[in-house]
Every structure is written in structure tokens, then in C-alpha cells.
N, C-alpha and C positions, 0 to 999 in steps of 0.2 A: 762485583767490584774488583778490578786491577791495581796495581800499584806497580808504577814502573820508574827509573829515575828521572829525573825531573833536566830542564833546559841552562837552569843557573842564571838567564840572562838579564832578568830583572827580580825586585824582593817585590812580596806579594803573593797576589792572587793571580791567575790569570787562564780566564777559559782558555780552551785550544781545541774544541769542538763541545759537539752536541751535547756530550754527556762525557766531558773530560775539563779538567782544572788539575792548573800546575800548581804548587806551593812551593814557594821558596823565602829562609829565612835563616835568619843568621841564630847561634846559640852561643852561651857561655863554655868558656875553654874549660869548666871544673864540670860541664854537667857529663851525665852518662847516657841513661834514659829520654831519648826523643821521640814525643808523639802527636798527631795531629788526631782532635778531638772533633767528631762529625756527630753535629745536631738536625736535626729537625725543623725549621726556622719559626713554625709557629705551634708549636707544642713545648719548645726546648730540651725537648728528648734527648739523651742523649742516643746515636744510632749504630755509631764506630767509634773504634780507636785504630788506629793507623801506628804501628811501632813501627818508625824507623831505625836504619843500620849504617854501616858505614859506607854500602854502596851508595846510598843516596848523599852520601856528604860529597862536598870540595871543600877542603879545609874546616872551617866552623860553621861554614853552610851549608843547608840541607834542600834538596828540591827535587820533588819528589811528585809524576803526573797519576793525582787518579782519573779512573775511566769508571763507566758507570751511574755517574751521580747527575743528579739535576741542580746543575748551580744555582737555581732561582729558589729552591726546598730547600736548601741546608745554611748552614753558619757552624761556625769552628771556632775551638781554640787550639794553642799551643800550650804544648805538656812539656818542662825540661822537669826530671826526676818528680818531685810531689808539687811543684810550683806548674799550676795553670794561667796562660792572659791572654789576652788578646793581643792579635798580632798589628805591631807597630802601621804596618808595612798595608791595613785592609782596605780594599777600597770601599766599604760600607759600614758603618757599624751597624749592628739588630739590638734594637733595645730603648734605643732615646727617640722613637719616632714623634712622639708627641712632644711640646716643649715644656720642662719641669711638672711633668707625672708622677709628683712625690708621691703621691696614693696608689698609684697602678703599681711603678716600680720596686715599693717600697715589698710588695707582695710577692716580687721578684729578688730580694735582696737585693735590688738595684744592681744588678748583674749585668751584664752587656756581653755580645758577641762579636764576633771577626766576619765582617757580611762580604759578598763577593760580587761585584759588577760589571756589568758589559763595555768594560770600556774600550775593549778593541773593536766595538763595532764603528766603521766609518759614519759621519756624518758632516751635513749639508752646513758649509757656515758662509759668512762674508769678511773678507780681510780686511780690517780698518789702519788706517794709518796716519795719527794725526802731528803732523810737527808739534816739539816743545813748545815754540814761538804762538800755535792757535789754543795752545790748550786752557783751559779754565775746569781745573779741577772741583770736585763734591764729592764729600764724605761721610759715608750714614754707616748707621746699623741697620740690617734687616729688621729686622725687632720690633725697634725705638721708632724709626721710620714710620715705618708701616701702622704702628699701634696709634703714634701720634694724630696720623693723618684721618683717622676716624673711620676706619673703613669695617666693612665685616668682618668678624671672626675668623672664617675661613680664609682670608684675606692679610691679618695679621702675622708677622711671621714668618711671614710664605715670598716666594720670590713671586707670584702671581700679581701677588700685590705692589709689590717694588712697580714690575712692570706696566703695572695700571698708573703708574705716574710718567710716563715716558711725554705725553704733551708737557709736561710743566717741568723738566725737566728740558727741553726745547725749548720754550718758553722763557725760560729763565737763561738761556746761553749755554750751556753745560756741556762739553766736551767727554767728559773723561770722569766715570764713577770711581772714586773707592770707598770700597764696602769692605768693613769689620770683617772679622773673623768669617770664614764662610765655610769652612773644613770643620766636621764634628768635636765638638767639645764637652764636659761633662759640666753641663748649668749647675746641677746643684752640688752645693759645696757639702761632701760626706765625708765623715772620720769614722775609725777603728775604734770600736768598743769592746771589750768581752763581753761575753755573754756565758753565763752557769746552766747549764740543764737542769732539770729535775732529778737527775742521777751525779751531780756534779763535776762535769766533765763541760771546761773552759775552752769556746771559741770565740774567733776575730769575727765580728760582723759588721756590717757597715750601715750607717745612721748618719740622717739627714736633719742637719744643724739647721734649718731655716733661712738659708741666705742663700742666694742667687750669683754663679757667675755670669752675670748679665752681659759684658763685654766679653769672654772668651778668651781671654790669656790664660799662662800656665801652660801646663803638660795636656796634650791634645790629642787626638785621632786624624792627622794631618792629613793624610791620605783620601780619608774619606769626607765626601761631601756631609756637610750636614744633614744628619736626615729630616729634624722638623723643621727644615727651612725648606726642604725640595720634596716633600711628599712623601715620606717614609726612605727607610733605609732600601725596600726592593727599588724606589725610582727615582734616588736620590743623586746620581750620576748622571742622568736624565734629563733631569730637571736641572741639574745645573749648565747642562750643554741649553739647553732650551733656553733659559737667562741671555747667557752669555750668546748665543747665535741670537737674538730678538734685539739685544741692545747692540750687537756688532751692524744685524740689518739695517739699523734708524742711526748708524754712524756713529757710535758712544764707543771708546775704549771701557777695557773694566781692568780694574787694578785691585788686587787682593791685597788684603792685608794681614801678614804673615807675622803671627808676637810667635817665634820659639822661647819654649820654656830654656832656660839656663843650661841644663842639664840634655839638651839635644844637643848630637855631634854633627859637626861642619859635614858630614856625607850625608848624614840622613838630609841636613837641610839644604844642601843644593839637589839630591837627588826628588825632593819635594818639590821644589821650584822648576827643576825640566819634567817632571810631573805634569805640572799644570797646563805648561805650556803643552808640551805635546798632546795629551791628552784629551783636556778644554780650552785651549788656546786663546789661556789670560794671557792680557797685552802688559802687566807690568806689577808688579811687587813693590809697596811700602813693608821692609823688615823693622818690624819692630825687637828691642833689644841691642846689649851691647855686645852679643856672642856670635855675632852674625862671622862665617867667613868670607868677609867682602870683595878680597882678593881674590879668591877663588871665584865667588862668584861673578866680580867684574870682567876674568879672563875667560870664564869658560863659553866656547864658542856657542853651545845649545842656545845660549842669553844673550848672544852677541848683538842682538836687535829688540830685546825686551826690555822695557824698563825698568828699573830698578832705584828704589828710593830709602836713603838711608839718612840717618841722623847725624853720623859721621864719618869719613871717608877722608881715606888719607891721601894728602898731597902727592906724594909719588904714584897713589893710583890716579889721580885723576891728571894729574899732564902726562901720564903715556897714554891715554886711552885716544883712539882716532875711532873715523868713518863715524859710523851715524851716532848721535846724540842717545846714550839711553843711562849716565847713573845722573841721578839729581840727590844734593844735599838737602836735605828735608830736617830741619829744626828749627825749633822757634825765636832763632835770631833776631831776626824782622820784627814779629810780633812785641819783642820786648824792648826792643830799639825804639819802635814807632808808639809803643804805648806811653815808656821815659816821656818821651818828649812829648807827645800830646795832653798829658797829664802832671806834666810840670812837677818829675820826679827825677830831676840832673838829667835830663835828656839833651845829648849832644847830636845837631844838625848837623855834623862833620859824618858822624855816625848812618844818622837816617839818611842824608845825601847819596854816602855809599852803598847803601842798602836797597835802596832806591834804584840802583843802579848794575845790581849783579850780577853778574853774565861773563860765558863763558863759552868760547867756540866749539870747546869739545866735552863739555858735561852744564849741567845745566845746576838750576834753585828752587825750590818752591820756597814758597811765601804764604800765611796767611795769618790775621788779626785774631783768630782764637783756635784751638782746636779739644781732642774730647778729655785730652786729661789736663783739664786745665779749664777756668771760668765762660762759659760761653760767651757771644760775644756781646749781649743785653748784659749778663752779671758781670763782666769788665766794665762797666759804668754804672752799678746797681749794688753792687758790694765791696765794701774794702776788706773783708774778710772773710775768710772760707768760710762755709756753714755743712759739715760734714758729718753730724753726729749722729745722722740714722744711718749712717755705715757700718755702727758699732765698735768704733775704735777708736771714742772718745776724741772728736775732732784730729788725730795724730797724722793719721793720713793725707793724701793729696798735700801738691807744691804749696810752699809760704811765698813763694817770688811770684805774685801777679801783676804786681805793678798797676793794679784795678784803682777803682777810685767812683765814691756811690756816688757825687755829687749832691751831697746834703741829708740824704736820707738812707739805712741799711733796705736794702731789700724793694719792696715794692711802695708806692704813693700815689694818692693822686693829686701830690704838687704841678700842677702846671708846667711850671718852670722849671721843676727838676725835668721832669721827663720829655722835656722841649732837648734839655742840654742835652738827657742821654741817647735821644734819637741822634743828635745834631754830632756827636762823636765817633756814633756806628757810622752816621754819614762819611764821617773824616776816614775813621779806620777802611772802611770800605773804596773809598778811592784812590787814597793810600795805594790801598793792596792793585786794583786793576790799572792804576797807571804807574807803578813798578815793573820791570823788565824782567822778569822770575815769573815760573808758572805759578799763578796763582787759587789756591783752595780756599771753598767757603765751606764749612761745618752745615750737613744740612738744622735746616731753621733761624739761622745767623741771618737770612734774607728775611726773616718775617720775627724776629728781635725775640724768640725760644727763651725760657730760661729753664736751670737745673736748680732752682731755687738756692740759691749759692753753693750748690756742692757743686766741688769742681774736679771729684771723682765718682763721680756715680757708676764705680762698678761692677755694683751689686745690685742695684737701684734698680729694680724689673718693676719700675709702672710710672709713675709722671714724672719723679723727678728725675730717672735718665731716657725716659722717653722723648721725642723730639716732635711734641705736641704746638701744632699747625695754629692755635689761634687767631682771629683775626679782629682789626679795628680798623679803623680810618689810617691809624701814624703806621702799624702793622705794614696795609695796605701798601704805603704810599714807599715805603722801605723799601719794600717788593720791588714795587716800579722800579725805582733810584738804582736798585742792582742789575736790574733788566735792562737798563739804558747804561749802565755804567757798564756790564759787561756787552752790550752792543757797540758805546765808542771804542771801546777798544781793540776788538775786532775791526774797526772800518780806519786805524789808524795805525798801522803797522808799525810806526817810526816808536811808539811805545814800547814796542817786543821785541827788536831785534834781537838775530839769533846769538853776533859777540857783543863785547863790550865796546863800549863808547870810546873815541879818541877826544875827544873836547876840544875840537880842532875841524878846522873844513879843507881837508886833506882832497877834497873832491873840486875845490875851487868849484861850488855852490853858491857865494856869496852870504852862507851862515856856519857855523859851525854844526855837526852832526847833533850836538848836544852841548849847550851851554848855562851857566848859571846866572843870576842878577839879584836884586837887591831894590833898596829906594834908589838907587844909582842903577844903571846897566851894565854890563858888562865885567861881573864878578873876578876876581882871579884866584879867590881863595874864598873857603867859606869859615867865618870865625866859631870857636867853642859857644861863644854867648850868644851868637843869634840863635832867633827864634820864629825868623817868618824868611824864605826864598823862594826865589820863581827860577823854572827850570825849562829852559825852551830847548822843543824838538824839531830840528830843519827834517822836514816831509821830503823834499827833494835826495834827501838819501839812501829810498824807500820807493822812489818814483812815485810819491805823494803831492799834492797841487797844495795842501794844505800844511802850515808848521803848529805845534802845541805852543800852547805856553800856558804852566801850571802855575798858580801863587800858592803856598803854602803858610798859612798863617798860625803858629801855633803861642801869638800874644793874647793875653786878656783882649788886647784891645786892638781898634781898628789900627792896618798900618796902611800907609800911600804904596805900589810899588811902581816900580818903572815896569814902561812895556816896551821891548828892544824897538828898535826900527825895522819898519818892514819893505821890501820890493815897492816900489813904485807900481800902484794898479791896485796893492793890498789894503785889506784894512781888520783889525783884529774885533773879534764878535767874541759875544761870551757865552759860554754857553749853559755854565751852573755854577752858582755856591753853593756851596753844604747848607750855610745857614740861612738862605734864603726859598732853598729846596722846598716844597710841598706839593700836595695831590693833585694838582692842578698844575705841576712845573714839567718841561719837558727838555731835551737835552738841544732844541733847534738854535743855532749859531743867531744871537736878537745883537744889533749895532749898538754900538758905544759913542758917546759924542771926544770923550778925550781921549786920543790915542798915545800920548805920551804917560800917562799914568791910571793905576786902580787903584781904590781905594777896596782894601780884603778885608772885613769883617773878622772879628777875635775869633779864635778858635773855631776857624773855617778854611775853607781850601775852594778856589776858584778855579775852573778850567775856562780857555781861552784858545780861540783857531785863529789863526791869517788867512781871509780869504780876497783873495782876488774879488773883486765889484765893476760891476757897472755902473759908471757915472755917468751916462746920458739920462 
């Protein structure tokens, strides 16, 4: 074995031949003692120690190339004086290869090591590239997903399985994954205990409380790919190129989603995020948390073309940024705006009008009606209260602001007519979301009406109730459909997505306005705080569309009349669905209307409507 000093030019691992690896890693300014601690990978022998000195430093970094070793046989740690860990920076962890092996690891102290991967080897991908304006995002866990769908064991878990759903994931319109946590994280949640010997002599060991971090937030192993997600820690880097190049082939972007704990510094985390990119060459980042360094992250050139999606983002970052579209505001604005008002909780149509409508030429929005921390989207009309007490923190946890509403009964029934309403709501929220101008996400299982049995944090929750279990019925069924046709119309009508924002005006002398509003009157010029039912017409011709929308939005108890503007001579306006008239045998084909100066919209429904040109011979 050689030791010679090291490159400096990334932290980490990094082979650099056959039988040589670089290490390089930052240390604390009070230590003395630095050393890199070489194991055995499956024995956990220890086999070296490696003292480094000050030739190997640059300032409080050390990197230092050994020669000799089989980087596929060994795992490491880092030694500063008597304090051993694993290094921040590993591209593998050895040790969680299994998911939640409290019985295996337990026999290991639950101990984990610093594993090393092949990631400078080149590989074969396909570059996808899908505008803002086509996207239709979905959002799972590997896990939950996978576990729910019923599939083999070996299949749970595993990205194998993820990708055994890629038809129905077609099927259903899907542009663009984001998938949970994908980087290794420590499932089970462990504390410090003493422990007494038989000679009485007090140490720290670690003990597994029985609870599960099933979502993966927290302090992490960022670096490294998951290993029980991608086949152990030796093929774990692997298998996540193999994901991610399989779902690039069939046209899917993947979007990770990145919770840094609190306590990560702004370089570790953007140096994480040009990571991936180069690396595995994820197409875009949801950052979870409020410590993100956004700034930094939206200027630096490596991201200049990835997207990036955050909860908050500040005005001055977003009107400097130019060229291509990639940070979008991602927060639950929408969802609480459109919930108020569909559920008759001071919901102002001023509000949802706007929402409706948000767009921006040089960053973008996402939008959607539920997501995971927070009621899905069956328990937003199935509970008016959290139900979160097998978390074990005495219901305290998860949000009080859901703005839900059971409609007559907590939880589940077999009323009829409740569960008529609460289909007939996801109908709403669901249209809502695809004929909004924002990227819009569905929660996987939100299309087949999931529930978390009212907990609306299931973050510990490892088996049904934050699983994302596939059930099936008739109403099930026919939801499915409703979202497959509803994210089809809006793919074949552009004038729903454009890339800016609307003028409300026909600046293009079209003969309609790009986007206008109406009422039981037409031609709106303001919309008041107290309504509660409008129609919102999209001139097609903006778009180089043959066809215009025209949406009613009815969110009265009861039926309203609206006006239907006038249209081009030659036109005539067809309907194409109501929410509340929606079932398994309905389909989204434009059927004639006899009055073309009014509808009548059904209570707490929403109608869509096309202008088409006809043949009157």
C-alpha cells in the first residue's frame, strides 16, 4: 500500500485507477490527529490505518491517493483525534443495505461505513427535455409506492419495481417524477444509551426506539445513493444510473427531492446538487426546508438549465433571472386558496381567479390539490381532523390548517351520498389543478382516491397508513379515467398552459380576448369578493389553436344559469364534461348543446366547454 498526496479537487472518494482511491475531506481547525480507517467490506475488519500529516493538507483539507487497495473490498472511516464517522462526502454507505434490519444491524451496533463508487465511470443515457408549459408532474416514495402497488417482495423498495410501472405511468399522462428522498438515510430512528459492563465501566451505544424514518428527512448520507433502494451499497450508484437512464429512455424527467437537515452548510448543499447533476444527471431538485441557499443556488451556472423548485424564492431572485425557465415556486398556495372556496371556508374567487392564472415568463409555479405532508387528497374530503396518534406524539404533530371537510361523516362510510359528494370534489379539485396555467402535481394515489387514514403526516408510518396502496372499485376506477382524460385535454389545448401570463385583452386583434372572464352576464370586468361561480374563456387562436375553452366554475350549493360568450360565426360551443355528471361510462368527446347563449352549472361542479367550428350542411 502507497500513500501519496491526494488532488484536492473534489470531497470524497474517488477511484483514479485500478487499485488506487483518492480521499479527500475537510477536518475541524482544533483537531490534531488525522486518519483514514480501512475495513474490509464484508467482514468489517478493520485492515489499516492511514495517519495523515501536513503534507497531505490544504489548509483544513486533507487528500490523500492510496494505491494498492481494491475499492470494491474495502469501506472506511474518518478518524479526527478519538472521534471516528463516516465521511459526509461517501459515495456509498455499507451497512443499510437491507431496509430497516433492526435484527441484523442491531448485532452490528448499527454501525455503518463510508463505501466508495464507481462513479467516474462513463455511461450511456438519453437527454430529455420537457418544457414547463408540457409538464404534469407525480410524486411518490419508492417505498410506499412500490409496497402499495402489490407487488413482490423483491420488488418493494427497489427501483426495479418503480420501473415496472412505467405503462401506467404513460397511461396516466406523466411527464416528470419526483421521488422522496433517494440518497441514503438512517430509517430507523436510534438514541444514545449507556451502557455498564460487568467490570463497570460506562459506554454510549446505540438503541433502536421502534419507529421508522419512513419519509427520510433529517441528517442524511447525501451523497450516496440509497442502498436498499438500488441493490446494496456495492451497486447502489448503479442502479440509480440505471433508474434514471430507463425513465430518461421512455421520456420522463426525474426530480429528486432534497429535505437538508437544518444543520447542512449552503456548500455542502449546492455542492450536492452539481453532484447529481453531473454524476446521474437528475433533471431538477424539489429543496425541501427553509435553509436552502437559493441565491446561490439560482445563480450558479452548473444549474443554469436544471430545475429547481422551492417553497420560497425571493422577488429579486426571480425578475433577474433570464434564458430558459428552470426555478418554480412550489407551495401550497393553490391548494388552500382552491380548497377555501370549494368548501365554503371564506374562500374568495378574486383569490382562486388569480391562482388560476399564475404565470410568469421567466420562472415558473407548481400547483397541486394535496401533497405528503399534509391530507391526501380522498382525506381532504373525508376528515375534518387529523387523525395522527400512531405517530406517537399524541396527535401534536402534522398541520391544523387543512381547510378539509368530511362531508357528514369522520373517516370512511358506506353513505351513498357522502361518497358520491366526495368523489364529486376530487373531481373539482382535480380540474381545478389541470386547467390552471402552473405546472401541475398529483400525489401518487390521489388518481385512484389513497387514503393515509387521516394522518396527514405519516412520517414514520412504514406500512398502510403511509403507504400509497393501489385499491380498486368502480368510483376508484372511473377517477382514474377522469384524470387520464383530464390530463389528455390539456395536453391537446395549449391555450390552458401558456408559457406568460395573460393580458385579458386581444392585443393580437383575434376577435376575443387571450383570456377572459363572465358571469350570468358576459363579459366580466372585475370579479366581486362574494361570488362564487365564473366562467373563464380561452381564445385558442393565441396558440394557433381552431378551438376556444370555456370553463364554468360553479362553487354554489346550487344550480347557477351562466352566460356563454358569443362565438365566430361557423362556431358552436359543445360540452365536453361536468364534474357532477362525470361517471364510468363518460367520456371527454365535445356532445352539442341546443342553447348556446346559456348553461345551466350544477352546485359544486365545474363544467368545461370548446368552440368548435361545424358543419351545417
Amino acid at each position: 500500500m502507497n500513500v501519496s498526496r491526494g488532488d484536492f479537487r473534489e470531497y470524497g472518494p474517488r477511484i483514479c485507477g485500478r487499485d488506487k482511491v483518492t480521499f479527500t475531506f475537510a477536518v475541524n481547525a482544533t483537531s490534531e490527529k488525522i486518519s483514514i480507517l480501512l475495513f474490509d467490506k464484508s467482514t468489517k475488519k478493520q485492515i489499516s490505518t492511514i495517519d495523515l500529516s501536513d503534507e497531505h493538507a490544504l489548509g483544513l483539507v486533507y487528500s490523500v491517493t492510496v494505491s494498492g487497495i481494491n475499492p470494491d473490498d474495502i469501506c472506511y472511516l474518518l478518524k479526527e483525534d478519538k472521534t471516528t464517522y463516516v465521511d459526509s462526502y461517501a459515495t456509498a454507505i455499507v451497512g443499510r443495505d437491507i431496509w430497516a434490519d433492526a435484527a441484523a444491524r442491531e448485532k452490528q451496533q448499527f454501525k455503518v461505513y463510508s463505501g466508495i463508487s464507481h462513479i467516474e465511470k462513463d455511461w450511456k443515457d438519453t437527454k430529455v427535455s420537457i418544457a414547463p408549459t408540457d409538464m404534469v408532474l407525480y410524486k411518490l416514495h419508492m417505498r410506499g409506492f412500490t409496497a402499495g402497488n402489490g407487488m413482490s417482495s423483491a420488488k418493494v423498495g427497489s427501483y426495479k419495481g418503480l420501473l415496472s410501472k412505467l405503462p401506467y405511468f404513460k397511461k396516466l399522462g406523466i411527464t416528470s417524477l419526483e421521488i422522496m428522498p433517494l440518497y441514503d438515510f438512517e430509517e430507523l430512528f436510534l438514541e444514545c444509551k449507556s451502557s455498564i459492563s460487568s467490570k463497570g465501566k460506562i459506554t454510549q451505544v446505540q438503541d433502536y426506539i421502534g419507529k421508522v424514518n419512513y419519509w427520510g428527512f433529517g441528517l442524511a448520507d447525501y451523497f450516496a445513493p440509497k442502498a436498499s433502494y438500488f441493490g446494496g451499497a456495492s451497486k447502489a450508484a448503479e442502479g440509480l444510473r440505471a433508474m434514471v437512464s430507463k425513465l430518461h429512455n421512455n421520456g420522463f424527467e426525474v426530480i429528486m427531492e432534497m429535505a437538508f437537515a437544518q444543520e447542512t452548510s449552503s456548500d455542502v448543499q449546492l455542492e450536492c446538487l452539481k453532484y447529481y447533476v453531473k454524476y446521474f444527471h437528475i433533471d431538477g431538485f424539489h429543496i425541501v426546508g427553509c435553509n436552502a441557499p437559493i441565491e446561490r443556488i439560482a445563480k450558479e451556472p452548473y444549474l443554469g438549465t436544471t430545475k429547481i423548485f422551492y417553497e420560497y424564492i425571493p422577488e429579486e431572485i426571480l425578475c433577474s433571472e433570464s434564458g430558459s425557465k428552470h426555478l418554480f415556486v412550489y407551495n401550497d398556495s393553490f391548494m388552500n386558496v382552491t380548497r377555501q372556496i370549494q368548501n365554503h371556508m371564506n374562500g374568495s374567487m378574486v383569490q382562486f381567479a388569480n391562482h388560476m392564472r399564475r404565470q410568469n415568463g421567466a420562472y415558473g409555479f407548481v400547483n397541486y390539490m394535496a401533497n405528503v405532508n399534509g391530507f391526501s387528497l380522498w382525506d381532504s374530503y373525508s376528515y375534518g381532523e387529523k387523525h395522527n396518534l400512531d405517530n406517537g406524539e399524541d396527535n401534536r404533530d402534522g398541520t391544523n390548517n387543512n381547510f378539509s371537510f368530511n362531508y357528514g361523516v369522520e373517516g370512511k362510510t358506506t353513505n351513498k351520498m357522502i361518497n358520491a359528494n366526495r368523489f364529486r370534489q376530487m373531481r373539482n379539485s382535480l380540474a381545478a389543478l389541470m386547467m390552471s396555467q402552473s405546472v401541475p402535481l398529483i400525489v401518487a394515489g390521489d388518481e385512484v382516491a389513497a387514503t393515509h387514514q387521516g394522518n396527514n403526516n405519516p412520517y414514520c408510518q412504514d406500512n398502510e397508513i403511509g403507504y400509497t396502496v393501489f385499491t380498486k372499485n368502480k368510483s376508484k376506477a372511473s377517477l382514474q379515467r377522469f384524470v387520464e382524460q383530464l390530463i389528455d385535454f390539456r395536453k391537446k389545448h395549449k391555450c390552458l398552459r401558456v408559457e406568460t401570463p395573460f393580458l385579458m385583452n386581444d392585443y393580437k386583434h383575434l376577435g376575443l380576448p387571450d383570456m377572459s372572464f363572465h358571469g350570468s352576464e358576459p363579459w366580466m370586468m372585475s370579479i366581486g369578493e362574494e361570488q362564487k361561480a365564473l366562467g373563464v374563456l380561452y381564445n385558442g387562436a393565441y396558440v394557433d389553436e381552431k378551438e376556444e375553452v370555456f370553463i364554468c366554475y360553479n362553487f354554489h350549493y346550487d344550480t347557477v344559469e351562466m352566460a356563454l360568450p358569443l362565438l365566430a360565426p361557423g362556431k358552436r360551443w359543445r360540452i365536453c364534461f361536468n364534474t357532477a355528471d362525470y361517471n364510468d361510462k363518460s367520456d371527454f368527446t365535445p356532445k352539442p348543446i341546443d342553447n348556446q347563449q346559456t348553461i345551466k352549472v350544477p352546485g359544486s361542479s365545474i363544467s368545461v366547454l370548446v368552440g368548435l367550428r361545424v358543419n351545417t350542411k
